[in-house]
PLY file of the C-alpha trace (Angstrom):
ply
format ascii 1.0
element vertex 160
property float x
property float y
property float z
element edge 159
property int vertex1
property int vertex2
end_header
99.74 64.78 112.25
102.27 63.54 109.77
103.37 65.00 106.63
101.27 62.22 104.43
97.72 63.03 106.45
98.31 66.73 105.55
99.31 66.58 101.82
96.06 63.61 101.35
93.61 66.47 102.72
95.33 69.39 100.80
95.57 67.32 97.51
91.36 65.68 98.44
89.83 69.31 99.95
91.65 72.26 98.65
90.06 75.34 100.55
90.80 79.13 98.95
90.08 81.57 101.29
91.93 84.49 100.81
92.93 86.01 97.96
94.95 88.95 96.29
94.61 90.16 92.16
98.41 91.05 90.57
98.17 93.13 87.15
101.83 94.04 85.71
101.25 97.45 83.54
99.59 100.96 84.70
97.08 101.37 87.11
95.00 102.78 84.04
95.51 99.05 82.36
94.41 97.27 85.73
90.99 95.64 84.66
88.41 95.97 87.55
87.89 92.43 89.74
84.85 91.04 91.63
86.84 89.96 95.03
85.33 86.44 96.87
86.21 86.06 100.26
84.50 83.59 101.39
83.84 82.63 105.17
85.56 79.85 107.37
82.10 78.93 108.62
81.17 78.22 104.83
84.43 75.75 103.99
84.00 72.37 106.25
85.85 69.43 104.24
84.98 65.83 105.89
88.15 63.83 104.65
88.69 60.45 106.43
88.69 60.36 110.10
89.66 64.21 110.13
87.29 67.70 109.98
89.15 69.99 108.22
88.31 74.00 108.19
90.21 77.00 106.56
91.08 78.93 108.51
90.77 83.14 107.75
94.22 84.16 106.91
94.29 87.82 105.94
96.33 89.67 102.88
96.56 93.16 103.35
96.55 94.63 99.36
93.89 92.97 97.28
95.35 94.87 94.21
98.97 94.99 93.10
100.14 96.68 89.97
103.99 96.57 88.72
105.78 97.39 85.27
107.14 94.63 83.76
110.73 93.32 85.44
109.93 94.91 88.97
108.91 92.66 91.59
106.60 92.56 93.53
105.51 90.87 97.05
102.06 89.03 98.54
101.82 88.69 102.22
99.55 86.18 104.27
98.93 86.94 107.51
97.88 85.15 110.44
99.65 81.91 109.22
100.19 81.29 113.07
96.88 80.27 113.58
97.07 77.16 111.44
97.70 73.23 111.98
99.33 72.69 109.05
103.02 73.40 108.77
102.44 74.81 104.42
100.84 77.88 103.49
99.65 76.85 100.23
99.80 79.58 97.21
97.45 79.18 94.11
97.49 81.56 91.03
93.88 81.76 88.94
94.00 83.17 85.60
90.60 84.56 84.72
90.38 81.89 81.87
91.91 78.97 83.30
91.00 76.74 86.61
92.99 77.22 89.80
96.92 76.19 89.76
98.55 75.20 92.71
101.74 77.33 92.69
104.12 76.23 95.40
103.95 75.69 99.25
105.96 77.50 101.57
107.03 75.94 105.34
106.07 77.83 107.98
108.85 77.88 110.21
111.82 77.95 107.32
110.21 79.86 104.76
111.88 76.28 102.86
109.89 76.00 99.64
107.82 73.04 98.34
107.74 72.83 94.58
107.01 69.89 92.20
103.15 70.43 91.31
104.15 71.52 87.54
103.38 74.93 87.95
104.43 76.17 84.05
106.07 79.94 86.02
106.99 78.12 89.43
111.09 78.99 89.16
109.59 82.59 89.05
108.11 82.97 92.92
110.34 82.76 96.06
109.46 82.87 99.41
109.93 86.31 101.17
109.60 87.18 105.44
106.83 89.74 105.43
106.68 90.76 109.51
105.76 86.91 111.04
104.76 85.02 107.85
105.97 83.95 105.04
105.28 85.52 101.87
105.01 85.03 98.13
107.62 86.67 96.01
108.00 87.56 92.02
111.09 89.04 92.00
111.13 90.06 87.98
107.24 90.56 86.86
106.28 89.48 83.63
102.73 90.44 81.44
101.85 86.38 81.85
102.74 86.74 85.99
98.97 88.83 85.66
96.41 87.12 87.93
94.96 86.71 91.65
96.51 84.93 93.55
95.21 82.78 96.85
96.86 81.86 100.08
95.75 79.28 102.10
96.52 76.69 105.10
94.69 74.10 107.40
92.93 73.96 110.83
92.36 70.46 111.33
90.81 68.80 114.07
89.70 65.46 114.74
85.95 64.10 115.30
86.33 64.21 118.71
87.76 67.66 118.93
84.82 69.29 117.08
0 1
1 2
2 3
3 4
4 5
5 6
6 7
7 8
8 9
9 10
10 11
11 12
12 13
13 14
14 15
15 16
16 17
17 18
18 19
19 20
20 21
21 22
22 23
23 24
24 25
25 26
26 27
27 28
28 29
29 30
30 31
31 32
32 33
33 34
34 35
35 36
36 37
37 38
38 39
39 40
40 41
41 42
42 43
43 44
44 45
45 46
46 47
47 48
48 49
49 50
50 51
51 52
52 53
53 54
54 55
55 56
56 57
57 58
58 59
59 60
60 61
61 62
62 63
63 64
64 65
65 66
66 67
67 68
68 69
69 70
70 71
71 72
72 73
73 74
74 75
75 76
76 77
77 78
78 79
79 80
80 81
81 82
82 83
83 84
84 85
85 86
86 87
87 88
88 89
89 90
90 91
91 92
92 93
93 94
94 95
95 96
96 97
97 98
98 99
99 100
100 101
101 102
102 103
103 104
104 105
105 106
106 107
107 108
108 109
109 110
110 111
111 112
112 113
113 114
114 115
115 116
116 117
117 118
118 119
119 120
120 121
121 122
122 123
123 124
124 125
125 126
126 127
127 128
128 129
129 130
130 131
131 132
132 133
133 134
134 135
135 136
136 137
137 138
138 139
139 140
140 141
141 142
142 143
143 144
144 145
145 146
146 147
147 148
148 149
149 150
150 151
151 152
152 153
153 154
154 155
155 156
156 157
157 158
158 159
């Protein structure tokens, strides 16, 4: 599938389905979050001529606290499992909507910037084990959020 097909579902049928909360200060200062996960089975996108389901990518910590210019490091596991050649990385705020950070390529670890993301010169891509990762490498107070990985399984009416 070409490079067009993929960005048209990701930009028509965005699908979260894993996700991972980031709070720079003290574990004392870390607010408590309600974690969603929610199922593969649950996320079916009809786009076009293509089915498109997330698939379950896995990150390990769901809560990350640093101090203020450390870094810190977000895996997503399992990226071998999808179509799509991006693993997708969103950051949600708990009073704004979700932004689409960046997208890193699979194989390189190359990233894919350019959706206005107001911190994106901030996150790098880093080789966690056999995925690509998301990197901060100097936290800041305004870095504080969850953050969501995600790719694509897609398949094609006849395939289903």
């Amino acid at each position: 599938m070409g490079d067009l097909s993929e960005d048209l579902l990701e930009s028509r049928c965005p699908r979260l389905i894993s996700e991972r909360h980031f709070s720079s200060g003290s574990p004392e200062e870390t607010p408590t979050h309600k974690m969603l996960l929610l199922p593969a089975a649950a996320l079916y996108c009809l786009c076009s001529a293509l089915l498109s389901t997330a698939e379950d990518l896995i990150q390990e910590d769901l809560t990350l606290t640093r101090r203020e210019g450390e870094q810190v490091s977000f895996s997503c596991d399992q990226t071998d499992r999808c179509d799509s050649s991006w693993v997708y990385w969103y950051q949600k705020k708990d009073s704004d909507t979700f932004k689409r950070i960046l997208y890193i390529t699979r194989g390189s670890g190359a990233l894919g910037k350019g959706y206005n993301h107001p911190q994106e010169d901030d996150f790098s891509a880093v080789k966690i084990q056999n995925s690509w990762g998301l990197q901060i490498q100097t936290v800041k107070v305004s870095h504080s959020a969850t953050y969501y990985c995600s790719c694509w399984k897609v398949k094609t009416h006849s395939e289903k």
